[in-house]
C-alpha positions in Angstrom: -2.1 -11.3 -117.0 -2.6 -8.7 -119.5 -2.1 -10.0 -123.6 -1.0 -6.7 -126.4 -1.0 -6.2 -129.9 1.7 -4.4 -131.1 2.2 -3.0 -134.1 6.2 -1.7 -135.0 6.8 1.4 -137.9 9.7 2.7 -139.2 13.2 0.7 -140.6 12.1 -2.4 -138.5 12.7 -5.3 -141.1 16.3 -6.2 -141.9 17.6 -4.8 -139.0 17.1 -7.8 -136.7 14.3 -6.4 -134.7 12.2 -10.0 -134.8 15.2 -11.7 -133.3 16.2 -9.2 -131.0 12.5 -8.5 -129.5 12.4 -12.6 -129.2 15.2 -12.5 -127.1 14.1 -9.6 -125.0 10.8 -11.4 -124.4 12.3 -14.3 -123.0 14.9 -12.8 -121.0 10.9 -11.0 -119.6 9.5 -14.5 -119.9 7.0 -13.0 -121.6 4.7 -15.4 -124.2 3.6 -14.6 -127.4 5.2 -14.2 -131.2 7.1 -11.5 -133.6 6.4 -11.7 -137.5 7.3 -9.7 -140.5 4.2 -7.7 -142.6 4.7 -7.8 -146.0 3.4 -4.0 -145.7 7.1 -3.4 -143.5 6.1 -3.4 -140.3 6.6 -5.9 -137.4 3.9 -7.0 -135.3 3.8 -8.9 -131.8 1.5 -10.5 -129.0 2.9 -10.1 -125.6 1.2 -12.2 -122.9 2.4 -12.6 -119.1 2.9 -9.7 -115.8 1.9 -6.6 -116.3 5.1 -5.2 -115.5 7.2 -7.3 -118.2 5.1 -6.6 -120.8 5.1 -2.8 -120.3 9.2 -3.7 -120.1 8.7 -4.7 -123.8 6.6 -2.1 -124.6 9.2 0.7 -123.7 12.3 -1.8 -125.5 9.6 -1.7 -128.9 10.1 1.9 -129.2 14.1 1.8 -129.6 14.3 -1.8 -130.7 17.8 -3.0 -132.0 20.8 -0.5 -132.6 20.2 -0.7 -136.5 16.4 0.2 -136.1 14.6 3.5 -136.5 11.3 3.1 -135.2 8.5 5.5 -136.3 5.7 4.4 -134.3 4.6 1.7 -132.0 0.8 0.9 -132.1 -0.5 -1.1 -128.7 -3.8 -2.4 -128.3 -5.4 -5.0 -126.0 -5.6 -8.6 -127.2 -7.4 -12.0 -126.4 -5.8 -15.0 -126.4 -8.1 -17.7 -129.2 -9.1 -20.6 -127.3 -7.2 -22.6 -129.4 -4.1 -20.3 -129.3 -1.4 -22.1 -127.4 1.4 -19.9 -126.4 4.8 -21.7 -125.3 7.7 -19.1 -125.0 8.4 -16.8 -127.6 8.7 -16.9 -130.9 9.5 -15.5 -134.4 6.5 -16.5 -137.3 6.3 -16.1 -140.6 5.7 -13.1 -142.7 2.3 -12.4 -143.7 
């Protein structure tokens, strides 16, 4: 199963997008997290099917009705051997 770094541009904090891109994950049942950057962007790590995570992929681009997303940055990722992934969830800002 394929794991992707995303990294979200544009109005994307204070809009809702962490919350909303949580619940679209699960809803994929796609693993991983959603922070805030201090520098305004949003980034994510999408693990599961190939297909899902493409799904969130394409919803990154549009996120929620109240963003305006410049660009979305998507590389490939490792998971850490100590990184433990259960469900989806919204971190911290860093």
């Amino acid at each position: 199963m394929p794991t992707r770094h995303l990294r979200i541009t544009g109005r994307v904090q204070g809009v809702g997008y962490r919350w909303h891109m949580a619940q679209q994950a699960q809803a994929l049942n796609i693993q991983g997290w959603v922070r805030n950057r201090l520098d305004g962007s949003v980034e994510a790590l999408a693990h599961g099917p190939a297909d899902a995570v493409q799904a969130l992929i394409d919803w990154a681009h549009q996120g929620p009705a109240m963003a305006q997303v410049q660009a979305v940055q998507v590389s490939e990722a490792k998971l850490d051997d100590d990184e433990l992934l259960k469900g989806f969830e919204q971190r911290q800002t860093v």
